[in-house]
C-alpha positions in Angstrom: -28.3 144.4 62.6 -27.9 140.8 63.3 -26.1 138.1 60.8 -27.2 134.0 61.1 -24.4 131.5 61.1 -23.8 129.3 58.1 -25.0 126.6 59.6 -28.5 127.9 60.4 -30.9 126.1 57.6 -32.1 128.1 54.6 -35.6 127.4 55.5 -35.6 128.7 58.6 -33.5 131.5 57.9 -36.7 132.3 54.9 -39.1 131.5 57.7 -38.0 134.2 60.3 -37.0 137.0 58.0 -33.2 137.2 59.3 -30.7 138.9 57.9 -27.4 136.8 56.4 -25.7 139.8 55.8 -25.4 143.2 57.9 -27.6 146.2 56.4 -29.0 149.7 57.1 -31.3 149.8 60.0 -33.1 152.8 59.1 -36.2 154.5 60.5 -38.6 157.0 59.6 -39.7 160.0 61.4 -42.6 159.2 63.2 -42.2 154.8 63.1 -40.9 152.7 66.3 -37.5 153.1 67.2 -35.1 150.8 66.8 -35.4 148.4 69.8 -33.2 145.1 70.3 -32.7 142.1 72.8 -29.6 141.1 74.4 -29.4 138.0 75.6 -26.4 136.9 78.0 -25.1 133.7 79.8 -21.7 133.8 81.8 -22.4 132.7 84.8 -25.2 135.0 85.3 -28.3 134.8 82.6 -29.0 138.7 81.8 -31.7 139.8 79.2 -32.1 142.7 78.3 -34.1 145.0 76.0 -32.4 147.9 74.4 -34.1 151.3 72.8 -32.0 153.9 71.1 -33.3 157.3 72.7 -32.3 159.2 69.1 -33.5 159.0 66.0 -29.7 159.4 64.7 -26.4 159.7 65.7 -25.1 163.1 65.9 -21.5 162.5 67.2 -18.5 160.4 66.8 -20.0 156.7 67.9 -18.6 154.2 65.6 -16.0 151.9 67.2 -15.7 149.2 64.5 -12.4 149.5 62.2 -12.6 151.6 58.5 -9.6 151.9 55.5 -7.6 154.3 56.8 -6.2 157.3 54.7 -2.5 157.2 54.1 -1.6 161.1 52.6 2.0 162.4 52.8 3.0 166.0 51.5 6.6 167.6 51.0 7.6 171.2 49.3 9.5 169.1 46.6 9.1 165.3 44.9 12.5 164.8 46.1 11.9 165.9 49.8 8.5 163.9 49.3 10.7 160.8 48.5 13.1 161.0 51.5 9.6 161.3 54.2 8.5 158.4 52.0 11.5 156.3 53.2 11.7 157.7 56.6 7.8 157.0 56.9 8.2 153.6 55.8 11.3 152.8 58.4 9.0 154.2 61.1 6.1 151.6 60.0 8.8 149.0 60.1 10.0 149.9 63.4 9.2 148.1 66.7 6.8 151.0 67.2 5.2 150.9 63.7 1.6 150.5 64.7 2.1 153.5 66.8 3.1 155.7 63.8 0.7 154.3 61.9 -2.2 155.7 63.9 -0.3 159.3 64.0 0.2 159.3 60.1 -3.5 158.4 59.7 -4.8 160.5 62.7 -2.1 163.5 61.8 -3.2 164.1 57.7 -7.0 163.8 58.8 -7.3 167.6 58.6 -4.3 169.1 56.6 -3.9 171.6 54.8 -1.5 171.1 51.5 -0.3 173.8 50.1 -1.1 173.7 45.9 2.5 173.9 45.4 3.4 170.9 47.3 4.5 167.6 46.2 1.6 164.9 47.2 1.0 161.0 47.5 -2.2 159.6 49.0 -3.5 155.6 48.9 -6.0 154.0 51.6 -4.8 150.9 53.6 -6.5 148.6 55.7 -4.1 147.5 57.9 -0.3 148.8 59.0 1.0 145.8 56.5 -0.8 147.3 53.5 0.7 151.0 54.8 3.4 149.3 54.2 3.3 147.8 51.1 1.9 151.0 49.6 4.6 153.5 50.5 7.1 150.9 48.8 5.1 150.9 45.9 5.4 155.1 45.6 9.0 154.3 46.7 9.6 152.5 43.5 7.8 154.6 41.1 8.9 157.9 42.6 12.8 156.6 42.2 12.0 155.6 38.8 9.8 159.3 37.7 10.3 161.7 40.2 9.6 164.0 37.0 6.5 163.2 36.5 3.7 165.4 36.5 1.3 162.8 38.4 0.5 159.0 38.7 -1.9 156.3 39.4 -1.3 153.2 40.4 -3.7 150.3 39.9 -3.9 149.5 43.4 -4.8 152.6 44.2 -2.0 155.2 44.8 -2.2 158.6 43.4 0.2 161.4 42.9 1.0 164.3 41.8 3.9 166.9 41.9 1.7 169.7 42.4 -2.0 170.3 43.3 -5.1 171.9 40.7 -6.3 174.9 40.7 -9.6 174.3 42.2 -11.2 177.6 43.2 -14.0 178.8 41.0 -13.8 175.3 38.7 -15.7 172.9 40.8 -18.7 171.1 39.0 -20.9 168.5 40.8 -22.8 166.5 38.5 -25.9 164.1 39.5 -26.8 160.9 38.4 -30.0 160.3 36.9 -31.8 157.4 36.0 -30.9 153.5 34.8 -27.7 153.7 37.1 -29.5 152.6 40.1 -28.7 149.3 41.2 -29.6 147.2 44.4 -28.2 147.3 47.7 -25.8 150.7 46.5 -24.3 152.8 48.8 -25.2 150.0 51.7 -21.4 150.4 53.2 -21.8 154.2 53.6 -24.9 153.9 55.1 -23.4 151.7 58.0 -21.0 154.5 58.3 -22.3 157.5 58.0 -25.1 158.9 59.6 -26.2 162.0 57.3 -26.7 159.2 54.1 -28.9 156.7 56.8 -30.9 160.0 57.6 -31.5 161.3 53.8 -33.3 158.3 53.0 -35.1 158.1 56.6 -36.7 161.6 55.4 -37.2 160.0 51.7 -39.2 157.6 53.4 -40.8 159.5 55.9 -42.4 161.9 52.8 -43.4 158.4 51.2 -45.2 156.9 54.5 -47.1 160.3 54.6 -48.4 160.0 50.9 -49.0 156.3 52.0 -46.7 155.0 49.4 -43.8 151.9 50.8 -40.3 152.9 52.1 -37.6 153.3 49.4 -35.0 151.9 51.6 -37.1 147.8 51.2 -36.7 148.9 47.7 -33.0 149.2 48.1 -32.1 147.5 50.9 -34.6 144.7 50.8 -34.5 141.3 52.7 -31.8 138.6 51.5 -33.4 136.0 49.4 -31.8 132.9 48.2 -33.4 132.4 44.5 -32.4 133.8 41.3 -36.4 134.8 40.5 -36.5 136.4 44.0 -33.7 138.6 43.0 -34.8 139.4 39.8 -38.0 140.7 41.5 -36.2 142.8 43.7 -34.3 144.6 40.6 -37.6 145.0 38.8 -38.9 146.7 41.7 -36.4 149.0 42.0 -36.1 149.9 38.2 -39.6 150.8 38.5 -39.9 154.6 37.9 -41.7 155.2 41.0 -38.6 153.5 42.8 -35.6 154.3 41.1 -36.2 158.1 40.9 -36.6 158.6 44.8 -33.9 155.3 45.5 -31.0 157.8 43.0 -32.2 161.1 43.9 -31.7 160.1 48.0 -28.1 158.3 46.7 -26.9 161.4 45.5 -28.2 164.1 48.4 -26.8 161.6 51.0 -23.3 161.4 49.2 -23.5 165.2 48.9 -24.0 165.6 52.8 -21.2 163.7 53.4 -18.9 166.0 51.4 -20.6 169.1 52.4 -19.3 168.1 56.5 -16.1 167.9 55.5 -16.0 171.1 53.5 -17.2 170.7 50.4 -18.3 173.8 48.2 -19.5 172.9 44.0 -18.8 176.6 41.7 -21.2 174.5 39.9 -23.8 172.4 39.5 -25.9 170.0 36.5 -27.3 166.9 36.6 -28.4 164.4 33.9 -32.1 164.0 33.0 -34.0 163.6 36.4 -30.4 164.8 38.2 -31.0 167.9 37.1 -33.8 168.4 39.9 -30.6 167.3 42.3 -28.8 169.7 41.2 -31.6 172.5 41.8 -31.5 170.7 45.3 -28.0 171.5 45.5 -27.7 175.0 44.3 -30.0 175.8 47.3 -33.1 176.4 45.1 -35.4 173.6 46.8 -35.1 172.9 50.6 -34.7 169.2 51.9 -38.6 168.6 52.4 -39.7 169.8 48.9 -37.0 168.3 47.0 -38.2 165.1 48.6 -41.7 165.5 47.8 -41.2 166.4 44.1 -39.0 163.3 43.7 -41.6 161.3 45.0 -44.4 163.4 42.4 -41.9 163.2 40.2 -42.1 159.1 40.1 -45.2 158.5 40.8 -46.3 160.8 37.6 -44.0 159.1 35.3 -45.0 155.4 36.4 -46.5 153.3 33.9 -50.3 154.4 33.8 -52.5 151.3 35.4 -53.8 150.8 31.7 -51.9 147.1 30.6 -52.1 147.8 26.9 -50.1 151.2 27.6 -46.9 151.0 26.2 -44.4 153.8 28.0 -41.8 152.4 25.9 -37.7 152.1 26.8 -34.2 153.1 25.4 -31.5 152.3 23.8 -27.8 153.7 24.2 -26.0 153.2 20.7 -22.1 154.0 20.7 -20.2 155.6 17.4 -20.5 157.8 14.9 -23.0 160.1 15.2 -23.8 161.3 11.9 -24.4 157.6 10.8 -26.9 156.8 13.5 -28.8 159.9 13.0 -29.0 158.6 9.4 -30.3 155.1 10.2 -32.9 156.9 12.8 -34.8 158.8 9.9 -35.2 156.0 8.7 -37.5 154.3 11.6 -40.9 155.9 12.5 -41.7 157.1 16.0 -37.8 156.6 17.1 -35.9 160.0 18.7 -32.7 160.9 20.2 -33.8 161.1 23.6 -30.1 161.8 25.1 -27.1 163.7 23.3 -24.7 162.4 25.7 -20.9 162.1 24.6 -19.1 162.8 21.0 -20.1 159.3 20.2 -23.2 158.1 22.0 -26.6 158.6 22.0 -29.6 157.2 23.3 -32.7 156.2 21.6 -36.1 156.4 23.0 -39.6 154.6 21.5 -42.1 152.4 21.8 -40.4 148.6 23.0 -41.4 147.2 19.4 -39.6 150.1 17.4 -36.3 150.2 19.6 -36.3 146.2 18.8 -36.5 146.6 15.0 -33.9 149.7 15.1 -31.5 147.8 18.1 -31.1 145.2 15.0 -30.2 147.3 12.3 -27.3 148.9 14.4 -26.0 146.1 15.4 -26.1 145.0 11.6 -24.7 148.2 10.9 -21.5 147.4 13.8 -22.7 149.7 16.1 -22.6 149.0 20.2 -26.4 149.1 21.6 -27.0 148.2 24.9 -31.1 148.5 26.3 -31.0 150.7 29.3 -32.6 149.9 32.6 -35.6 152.0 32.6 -39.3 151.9 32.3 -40.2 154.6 30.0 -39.2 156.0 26.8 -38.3 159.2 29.0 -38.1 163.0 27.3 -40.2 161.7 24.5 -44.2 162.5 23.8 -44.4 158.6 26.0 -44.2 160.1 29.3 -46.4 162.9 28.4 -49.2 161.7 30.8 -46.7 162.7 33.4 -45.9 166.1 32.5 -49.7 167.8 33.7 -49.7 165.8 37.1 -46.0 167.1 38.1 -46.6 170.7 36.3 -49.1 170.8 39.1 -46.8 169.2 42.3 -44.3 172.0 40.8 -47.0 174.8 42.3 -47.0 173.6 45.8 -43.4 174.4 46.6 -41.4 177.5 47.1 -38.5 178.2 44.6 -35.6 180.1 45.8 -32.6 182.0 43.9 -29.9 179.7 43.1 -26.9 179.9 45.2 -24.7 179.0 42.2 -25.3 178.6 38.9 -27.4 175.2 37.3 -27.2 174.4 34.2 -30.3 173.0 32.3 -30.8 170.1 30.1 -33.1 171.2 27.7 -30.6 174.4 26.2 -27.4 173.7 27.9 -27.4 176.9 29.3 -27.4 178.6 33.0 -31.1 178.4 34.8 -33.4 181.5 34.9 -32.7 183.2 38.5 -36.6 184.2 39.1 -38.5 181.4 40.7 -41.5 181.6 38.2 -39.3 180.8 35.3 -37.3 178.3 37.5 -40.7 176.8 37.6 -41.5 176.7 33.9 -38.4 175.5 32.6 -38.2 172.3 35.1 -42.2 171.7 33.9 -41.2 171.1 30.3 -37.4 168.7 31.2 -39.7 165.7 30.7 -40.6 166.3 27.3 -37.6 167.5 25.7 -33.8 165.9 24.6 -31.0 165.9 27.0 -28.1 168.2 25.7 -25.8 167.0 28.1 -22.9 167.3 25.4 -23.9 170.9 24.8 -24.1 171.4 28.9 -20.8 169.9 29.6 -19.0 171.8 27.0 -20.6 175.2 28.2 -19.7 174.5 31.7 -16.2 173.9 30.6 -16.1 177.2 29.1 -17.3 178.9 31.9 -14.4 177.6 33.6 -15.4 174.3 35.2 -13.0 171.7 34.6 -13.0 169.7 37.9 -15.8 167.2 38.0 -17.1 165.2 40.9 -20.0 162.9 40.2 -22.9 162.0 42.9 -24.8 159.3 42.3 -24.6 155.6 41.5 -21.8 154.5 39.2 -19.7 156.4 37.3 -21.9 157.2 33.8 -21.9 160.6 33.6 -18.0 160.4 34.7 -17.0 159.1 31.4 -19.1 160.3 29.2 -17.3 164.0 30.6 -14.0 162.4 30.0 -15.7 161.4 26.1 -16.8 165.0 25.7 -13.7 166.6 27.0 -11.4 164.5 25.4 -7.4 165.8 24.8 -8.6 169.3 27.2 -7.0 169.6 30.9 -9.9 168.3 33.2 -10.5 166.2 36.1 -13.4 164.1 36.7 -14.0 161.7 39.5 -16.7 159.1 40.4 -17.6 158.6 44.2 -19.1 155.9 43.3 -18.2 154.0 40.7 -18.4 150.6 40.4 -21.9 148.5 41.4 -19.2 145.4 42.0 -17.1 147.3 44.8 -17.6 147.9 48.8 -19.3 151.5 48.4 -17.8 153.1 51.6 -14.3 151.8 50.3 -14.9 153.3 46.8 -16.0 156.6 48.4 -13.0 156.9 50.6 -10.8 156.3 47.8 -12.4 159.0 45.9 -12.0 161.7 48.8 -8.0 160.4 48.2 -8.3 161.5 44.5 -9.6 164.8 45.6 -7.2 165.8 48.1 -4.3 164.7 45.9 -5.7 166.6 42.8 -6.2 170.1 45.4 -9.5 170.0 46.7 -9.2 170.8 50.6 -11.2 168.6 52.0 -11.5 167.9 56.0 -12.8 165.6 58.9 -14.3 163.1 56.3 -15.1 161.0 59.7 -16.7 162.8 62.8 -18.4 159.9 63.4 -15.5 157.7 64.4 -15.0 157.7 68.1 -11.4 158.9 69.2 -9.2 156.5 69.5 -8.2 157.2 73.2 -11.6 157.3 74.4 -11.6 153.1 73.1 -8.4 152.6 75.1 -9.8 154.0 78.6 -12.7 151.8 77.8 -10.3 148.9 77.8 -8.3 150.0 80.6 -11.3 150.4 82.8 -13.0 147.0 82.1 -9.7 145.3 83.0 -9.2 147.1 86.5 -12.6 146.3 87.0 -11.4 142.7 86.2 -8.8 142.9 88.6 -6.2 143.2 86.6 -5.1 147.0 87.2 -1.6 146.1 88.1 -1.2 144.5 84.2 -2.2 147.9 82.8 -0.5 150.2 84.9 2.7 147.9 83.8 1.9 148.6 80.1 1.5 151.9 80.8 5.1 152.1 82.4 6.1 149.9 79.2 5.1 152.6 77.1 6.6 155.5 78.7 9.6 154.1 78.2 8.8 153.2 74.8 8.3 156.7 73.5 11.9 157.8 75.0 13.1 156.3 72.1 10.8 157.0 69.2 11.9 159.1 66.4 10.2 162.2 65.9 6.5 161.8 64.7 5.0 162.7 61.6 3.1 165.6 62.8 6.3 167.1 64.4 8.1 166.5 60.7 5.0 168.3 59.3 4.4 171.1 61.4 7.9 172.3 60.3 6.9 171.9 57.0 3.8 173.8 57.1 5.5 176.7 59.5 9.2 177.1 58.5 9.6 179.6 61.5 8.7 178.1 64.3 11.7 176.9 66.2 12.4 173.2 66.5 12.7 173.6 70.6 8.9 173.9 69.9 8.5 170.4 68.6 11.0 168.3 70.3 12.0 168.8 74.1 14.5 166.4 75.8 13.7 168.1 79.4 9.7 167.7 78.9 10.3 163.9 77.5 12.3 163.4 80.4 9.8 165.0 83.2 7.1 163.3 81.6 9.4 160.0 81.8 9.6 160.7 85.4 6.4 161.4 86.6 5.2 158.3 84.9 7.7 155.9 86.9 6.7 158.1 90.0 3.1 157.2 89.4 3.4 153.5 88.2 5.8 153.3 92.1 2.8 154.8 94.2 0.1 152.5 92.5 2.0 149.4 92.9 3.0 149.8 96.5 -0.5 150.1 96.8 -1.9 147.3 94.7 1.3 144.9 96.3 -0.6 144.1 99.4 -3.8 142.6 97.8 -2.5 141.3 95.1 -1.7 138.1 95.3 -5.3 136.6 96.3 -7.2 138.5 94.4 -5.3 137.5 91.3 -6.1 134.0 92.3 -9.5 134.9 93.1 -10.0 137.0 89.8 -8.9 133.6 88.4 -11.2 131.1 89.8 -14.1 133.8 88.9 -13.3 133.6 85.1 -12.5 129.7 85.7 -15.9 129.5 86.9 -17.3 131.5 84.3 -16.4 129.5 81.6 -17.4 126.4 83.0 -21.4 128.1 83.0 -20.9 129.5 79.9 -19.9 126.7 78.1 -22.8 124.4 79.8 -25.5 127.1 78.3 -24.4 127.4 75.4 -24.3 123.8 74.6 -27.7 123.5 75.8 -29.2 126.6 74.0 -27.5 125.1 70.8 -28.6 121.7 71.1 -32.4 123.7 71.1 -31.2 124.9 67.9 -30.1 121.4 66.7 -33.9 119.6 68.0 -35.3 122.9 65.7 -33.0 121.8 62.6 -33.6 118.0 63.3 -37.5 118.7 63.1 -37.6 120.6 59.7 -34.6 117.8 58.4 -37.7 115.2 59.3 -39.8 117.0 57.0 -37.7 117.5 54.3 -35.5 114.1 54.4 -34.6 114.4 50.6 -33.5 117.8 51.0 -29.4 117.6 50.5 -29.0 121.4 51.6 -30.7 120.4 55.1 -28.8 117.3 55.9 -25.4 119.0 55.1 -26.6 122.3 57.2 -27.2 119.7 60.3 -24.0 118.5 60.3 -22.2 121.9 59.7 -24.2 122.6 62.6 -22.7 119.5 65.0 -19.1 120.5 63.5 -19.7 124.0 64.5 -20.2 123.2 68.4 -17.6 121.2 68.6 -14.7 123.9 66.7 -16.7 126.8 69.1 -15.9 124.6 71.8 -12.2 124.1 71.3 -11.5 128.1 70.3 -12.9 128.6 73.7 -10.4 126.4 75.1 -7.5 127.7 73.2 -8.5 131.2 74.3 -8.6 130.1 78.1 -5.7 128.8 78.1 -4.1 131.4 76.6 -5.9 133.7 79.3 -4.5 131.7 82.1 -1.0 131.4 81.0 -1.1 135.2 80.4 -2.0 135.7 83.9 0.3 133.7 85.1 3.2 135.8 83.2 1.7 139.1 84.2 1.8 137.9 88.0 5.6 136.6 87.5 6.2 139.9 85.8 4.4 142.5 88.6 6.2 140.6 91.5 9.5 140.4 90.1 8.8 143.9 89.9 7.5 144.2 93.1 10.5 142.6 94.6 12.8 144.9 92.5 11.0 148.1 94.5 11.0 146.7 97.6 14.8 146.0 97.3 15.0 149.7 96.5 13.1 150.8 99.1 14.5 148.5 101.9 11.7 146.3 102.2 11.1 142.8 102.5 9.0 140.7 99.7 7.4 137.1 99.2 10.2 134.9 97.3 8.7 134.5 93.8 9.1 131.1 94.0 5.7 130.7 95.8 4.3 132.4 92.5 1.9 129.7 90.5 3.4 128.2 87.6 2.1 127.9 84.2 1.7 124.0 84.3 -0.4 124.3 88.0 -2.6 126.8 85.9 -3.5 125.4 83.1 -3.8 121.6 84.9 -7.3 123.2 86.0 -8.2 123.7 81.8 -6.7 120.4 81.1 -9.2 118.7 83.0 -11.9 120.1 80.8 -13.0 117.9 78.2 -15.3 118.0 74.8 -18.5 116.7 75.0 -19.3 113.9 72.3 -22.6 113.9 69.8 -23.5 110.8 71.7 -24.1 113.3 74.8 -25.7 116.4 73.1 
């Protein structure tokens, strides 16, 4: 994944393919893997090439910073308000970022009990933790009454969990909610979506058909008709049935990690092989291939006079626009969906004429992104070529019940009639009304919706309106960061009482990053500055309040003794042995110390002397490129102003690498004033004798060295 400056020229950023913006680097079975160069100037010029030795990660990797998950839990609202406030003072506190990562790191995998009080929101940063537990301060002080609440930035409560066992439902999307470049944050994130639509396009290279993921992932472009090309493309049946069906499995993968198990499942129109998928009735391979069949038998036959028609979604009274649709030819009700819509399917000419008269009429009509006039005699050039993909795979039992379009009802559990049924979806009406209403009968009144956007989310909350229910999108907005909206959605659930754990295996501990940290900067000489924050820490936590997990642990066993939680004697051993340890390593750093901190200095002096000589050479090679192609295109505004952005840029990168080595000087200059004064202190302990710490370097001798550094003009570039 590589991203291109600003001030890189449009044309050359067209001209070598690069990517403005970061995106899924995915890879079939089978194709190259994914191989990068590393280029590096500091002092020493290393290049490298780099090949990643698995097809996909498999373990926590990712180092880069998500939302975190802010969830607190107490028996009562009013106990839930008082660890709201002490939460909130412990953010606030000296050690706040501290308690920050324990809250997020603690509620990760808890339990709540369904009688428990609960508030969850997601935060970005310890300020927005912040800022959200005042807002659930505020409106638990002014309801603590209430049943449950949202707020619109995104905190949710409620004073005691759902009933979830036995009333789960997970519905799939189906087609016209595809849209490009969705679910591109979660597939940055989290390896099991990357590798569904790796396999998607592994089944498509093998039928010699292009990847789905340039479908919906494809290159930035920088012109309105190039885009609209792109969204043609992927509303293409052929595309957007594999590019929604991969969507959903990969969002489904990601819940079923963490523990999810659906009661239920049903999807709308092609969902409804999804859900088949899902209920364990098609492995991963042949649900793959019959998505693919599936599209490529519905696409538009190669004959251009063929018209496969399109639809139409008209919101309001029923009964009224089943009166106006007698009274056009050739036009169905393709889609029962809600108490008050339904979609229309015909020919493009007739759903023109009839889109007219109920608009006349006051009804809302909006065309739907598809390519056919689907479950209507149109797409019945499809129905023999999938009939027959149908017979190549094995049908299994479903694990739980699916419930079918075409009657509403539960699926047949013998694989022949499995078979049958799914042959004739195409051709016949969606009863998704009829579906959802039987499935809330049968008990299913929680509702999680996989798939792009949140249609089939409201037109549950339509169908079951004024009855108890829950229905949640994990996706629902086109216009939103996808990994954001999902994570907010696992919030929802775990609030509402769905337990749900460990939504992110793949983000590497936070310790492990630390020792990382702590190892480069020994190996940088600076050992002595690390082992002091160490020290600094240890004394630190002497004075901490107890942590969130010690409050919780209480909470969620009442009988353990606090003793078990909270030990002055092991808080002070552990105090003890750390000052025990940071004495024997500096006695033994205090010898060399002195010059090698002024060697480790000159070194990284030196350093950025090299580096800043490259890189003002390799970006003047950049400037001679631009200069050539602003030669060609003189008249071009974009190219002149991209020039000079580029000049300005040199010149800022310049000074931030000034400001950040002078920084790094006078911080080494503190942390050697702070380890000798130190050292001294020991030594006066111990009986020993120690440099004065007046022959210490001052700031100002430091950073005369940077002062003497001076920016390069345009005249010599």
């Amino acid at each position: 994944m590589h991203r291109v400056s600003n001030g890189t020229s449009v044309a050359l950023v067209q001209m070598l393919n690069f990517n403005t913006v970061t995106r899924p680097w995915l890879r079939a079975e089978g194709s190259s893997p994914r191989r990068a160069t590393v280029n590096y100037s500091g002092g020493t010029h290393c290049l490298m090439v780099l090949e990643k030795f698995e097809s996909e990660q498999a373990h926590a990797y990712r180092l880069h910073k998500t939302p975190a998950s802010i969830l607190l839990v107490a028996p009562t609202p009013a106990q839930l308000l008082t660890r709201c406030e002490k939460t909130l003072r412990q953010l606030q506190s000296e050690q706040g970022e501290q308690h920050y990562a324990k809250q997020v790191d603690y509620y990760h995998d808890l339990d709540i009990p369904i009688s428990a009080a609960r508030v969850g929101f997601m935060a970005h940063s310890l300020q927005e933790a912040c800022q959200g537990l005042q807002i659930t301060l505020d409106l638990l002080k002014e309801g603590t009454t209430a049943e449950s609440f949202e707020h619109p930035k995104g905190i949710y409560y409620r004073k005691t969990g759902l009933e979830t066992e036995g009333k789960v439902v997970a519905l799939f999307a189906g087609q016209g909610s595809q849209y490009l470049g969705m679910g591109e944050h979660i597939a940055l994130n989290f390896p099991p979506f990357r590798q569904a639509y790796a396999d998607m396009d592994n089944v498509l290279l093998k039928a010699g058909l292009p990847p789905i993921s340039n479908c919906v992932y494809p290159h930035p472009v920088f012109e309105a008709a190039q885009k609209e090309a792109q969204i043609s493309t992927l509303q293409q049946t052929e595309n957007a049935q594999p590019a929604i069906g991969t969507f959903s499995v990969g969002l489904y993968k990601i819940l079923e990690q963490a523990g999810f198990r659906a009661d239920f499942v049903a999807g709308h129109s092609f969902g409804e092989l999804t859900a088949l998928w899902a209920a364990e009735v098609l492995n991963d391979d042949d649900y793959f291939f019959l998505i693919q069949a599936r599209g490529q038998a519905m696409a538009a036959p190669q004959a251009s006079h063929f018209d496969t028609g399109t639809m139409l979604a008209v919101t309001g009274d029923i009964s009224g626009i089943q009166n106006v649709v007698k009274s056009i030819p050739n036009v169905s009700i393709a889609n029962w969906n809600a108490n008050n819509q339904v979609v229309l399917a015909a020919t493009r000419l007739e759903i023109a004429k009839i889109r007219k008269i109920l608009k006349a009429h006051g009804y809302s009509v909006s065309l739907l992104p598809v390519s056919a006039a689907f479950h209507t005699p149109l797409v019945a050039h499809a129905q023999k070529p999938f009939a027959e993909a149908l017979k190549t795979v094995t049908f299994k039992r479903p694990k739980i019940p699916v419930y079918s379009n075409i009657n509403g009802q539960i699926y047949p559990n013998h694989a022949d009639d499995i078979q049958q049924l799914l042959a004739l979806h195409m051709l016949n009406p969606v009863l998704f009304k009829q579906e959802i209403e039987n499935l809330y009968a049968a008990g299913g009144d929680f509702f999680i919706e996989f798939g792009p956007q949140n249609i089939l989310t409201n037109l549950v909350k339509n169908i079951l309106e004024g009855k108890p229910h829950f229905a949640v999108a994990l996706n629902a907005s086109q216009k939103k960061d996808s990994d954001e909206q999902l994570r907010d959605a696992i919030i929802q659930l775990r609030v509402a009482g769905l337990a749900l754990h460990n939504l992110e295996p793949f983000k590497s501990p936070r310790t492990a990053f630390q020792n990382e940290a702590i190892t480069e900067s020994t190996v940088q000489g600076s050992d002595a500055v690390s082992e002091q924050a160490a020290f600094d820490q240890a004394l630190q936590n002497q004075h901490q309040e107890n942590s969130p997990i010690e409050s919780d642990s209480r909470l969620e066993n009442p009988s353990t003794p606090a003793a078990t939680f909270s030990s002055r004697e092991q808080t002070s051993a552990a105090i003890t042995k750390s000052v025990e340890n940071h004495q024997q390593v500096s006695k033994q750093n205090s010898t060399a110390f002195t010059p090698h901190q002024g060697e480790a200095l000159h070194v990284v002096h030196q350093d950025y002397l090299n580096n800043m000589r490259e890189y003002t050479q390799q970006f003047f090679q950049l400037i001679q490129q631009q200069y050539a192609l602003l030669k060609e295109n003189s008249e071009n505004p974009a190219m002149l102003e991209s020039f000079e952005r580029s000049i300005g840029y040199l010149h800022e990168h310049q000074a931030q690498t000034q400001r950040v080595h002078e920084q790094y000087l006078k911080n080494q200059v503190e942390s050697s004033q702070s380890i000798l004064q130190w050292k001294q202190h020991s030594a006066l302990h111990d009986g020993e004798s120690t440099p004065p710490i007046s022959k210490l370097p001052t700031e100002e001798s430091a950073l005369q060295v940077v002062s003497s550094i001076s920016k390069p003009t345009s005249s010599e570039l």
